[in-house]
N, C-alpha and C positions, 0 to 999 in steps of 0.2 A: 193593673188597670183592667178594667172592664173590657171582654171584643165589642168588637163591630159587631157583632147581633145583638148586644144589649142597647146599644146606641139606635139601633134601627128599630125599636119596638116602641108601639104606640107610646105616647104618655102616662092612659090608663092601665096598662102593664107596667110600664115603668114606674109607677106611680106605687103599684099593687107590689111589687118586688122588694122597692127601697122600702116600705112600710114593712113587709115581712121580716127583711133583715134588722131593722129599726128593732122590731119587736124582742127576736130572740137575740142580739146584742146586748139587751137592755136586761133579759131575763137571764143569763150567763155570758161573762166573759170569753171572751177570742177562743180557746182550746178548748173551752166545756161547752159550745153552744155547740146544737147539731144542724147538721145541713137539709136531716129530715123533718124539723121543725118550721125549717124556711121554704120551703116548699111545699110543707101542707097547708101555711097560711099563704104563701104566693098561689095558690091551687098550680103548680107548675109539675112536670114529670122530673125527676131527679137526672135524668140524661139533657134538659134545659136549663136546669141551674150550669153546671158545664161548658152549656153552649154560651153562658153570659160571662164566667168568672173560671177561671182557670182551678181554685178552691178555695174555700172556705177565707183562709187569711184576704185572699184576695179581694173576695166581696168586703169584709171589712174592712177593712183599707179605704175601699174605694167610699163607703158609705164616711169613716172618720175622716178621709180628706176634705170630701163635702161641708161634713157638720165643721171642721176647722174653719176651712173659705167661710163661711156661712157668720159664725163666732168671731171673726176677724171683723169683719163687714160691720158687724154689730158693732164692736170694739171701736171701729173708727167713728162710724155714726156718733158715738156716744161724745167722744174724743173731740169732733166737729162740733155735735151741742154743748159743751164745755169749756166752748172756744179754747181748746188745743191743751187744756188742763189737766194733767197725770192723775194729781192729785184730788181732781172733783169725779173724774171717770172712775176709776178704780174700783173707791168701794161701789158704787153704779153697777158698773161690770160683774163684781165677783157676787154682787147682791143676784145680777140676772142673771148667775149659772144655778148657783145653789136654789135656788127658787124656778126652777125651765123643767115644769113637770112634764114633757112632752121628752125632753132629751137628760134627767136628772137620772136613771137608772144606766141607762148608756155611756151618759159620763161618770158616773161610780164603777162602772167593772174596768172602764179606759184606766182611770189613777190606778183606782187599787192593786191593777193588776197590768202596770206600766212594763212594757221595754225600753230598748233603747229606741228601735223604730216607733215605737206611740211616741215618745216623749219627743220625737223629730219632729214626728207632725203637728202636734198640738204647739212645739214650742214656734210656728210657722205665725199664729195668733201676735205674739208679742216682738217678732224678732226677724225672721224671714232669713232664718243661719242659712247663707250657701247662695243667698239670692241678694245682692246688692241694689239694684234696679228695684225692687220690690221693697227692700229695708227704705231707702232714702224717700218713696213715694209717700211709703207712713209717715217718716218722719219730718215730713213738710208739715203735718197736722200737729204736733209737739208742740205748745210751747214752751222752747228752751229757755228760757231768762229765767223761767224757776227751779232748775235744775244746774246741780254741781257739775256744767259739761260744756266742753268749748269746741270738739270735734265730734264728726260723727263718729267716729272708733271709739268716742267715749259715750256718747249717746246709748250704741248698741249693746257696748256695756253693762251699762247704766238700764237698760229693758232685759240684759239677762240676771242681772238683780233684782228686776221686778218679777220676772216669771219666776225665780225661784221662790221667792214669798206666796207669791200667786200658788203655783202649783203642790208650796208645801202647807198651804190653810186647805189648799181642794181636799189632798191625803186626809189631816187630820178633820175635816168634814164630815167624809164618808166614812174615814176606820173606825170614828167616836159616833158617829150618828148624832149629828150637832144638830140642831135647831138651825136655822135658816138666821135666826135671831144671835145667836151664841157663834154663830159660824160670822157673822157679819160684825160682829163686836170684836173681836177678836184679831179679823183682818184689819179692822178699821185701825185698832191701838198701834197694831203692829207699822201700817202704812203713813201712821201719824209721826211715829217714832221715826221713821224714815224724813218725814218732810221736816221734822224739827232740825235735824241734821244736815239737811242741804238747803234747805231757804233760807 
């Protein structure tokens, strides 16, 4: 997590910092981005990145837990205009990652070059592992009547089956360099194949 002196800096600093990070995130994954990069474009001295972030892993973290809140948000929105529809949201959803030219390089080096902590935070999107109170809020927007599920232990289930599909068309997205078009057709068969089977 971010200190307290990062929290206490203007918004135009703040603003200028999360945009740097953003940047070289997007141009190298986690262990090959430099810290001298984020700092030339934050115009910041290298003993102030420090004063904000403990290291490098830490500023990103802080910046992917963001963009996950951020993606989740999104995800319900969408959820809500679909009146509570899995199956109308989805391809929606996986259409507006692969196509989010602002955040598309950022989420390629995330998958391709996943842990087990990436894969915590992102799975936070569809599932909210370890947080109950946060899973059940989501899933008030579900509607379940279209879905093979009678409790919520099957519900949350049933969303870690959907992040797997989700998360394994992102992989082949980015390793193959799909089309946004080829990338969506693909998810789509697959999540058809799915609703044939439970509706």
């Amino acid at each position: 997590m971010p200190k307290a002196t990062f929290h206490n800096l203007s918004e135009e600093k703040k603003t200028l910092l999360i945009t740097a990070l953003r940047k070289e995130f997007s141009r190298a994954p986690l262990y090959e981005a430099s810290i001298s990069n984020i700092i030339k474009d934050a115009n910041i001295p290298r003993g102030s990145f420090y004063q904000y972030f403990v290291d490098k892993e830490d500023a990103y973290f802080y910046l992917l837990g963001n963009l996950s809140i951020q993606t989740h948000e999104k995800f319900l929105s969408m959820l809500e205009k679909n009146k509570g529809s899995l199956f109308d949201t989805l391809p929606e959803f996986f259409q507006c990652i692969v196509q989010d030219d602002e955040n598309f390089y950022f989420f390629k080096n995330t998958i391709l070059n996943m842990n087990h902590k990436i894969e915590k935070s992102l799975s936070e999107v569809f599932t909210h592992d370890g947080d109950k109170k946060q899973f059940l809020f989501m899933s008030q927007f579900i509607k379940t009547d279209e879905l093979p599920i009678q409790t919520d232990e099957e519900l949350y289930h049933f969303m870690k089956i959907i992040a797997a599909i989700t998360f394994h068309n992102f992989i082949e997205t980015f390793s193959k360099n799909l089309s946004p078009e080829n990338a969506l057709h693909n998810y789509i068969t697959q999540i058809n194949i799915l609703k044939r089977n439970v509706v």
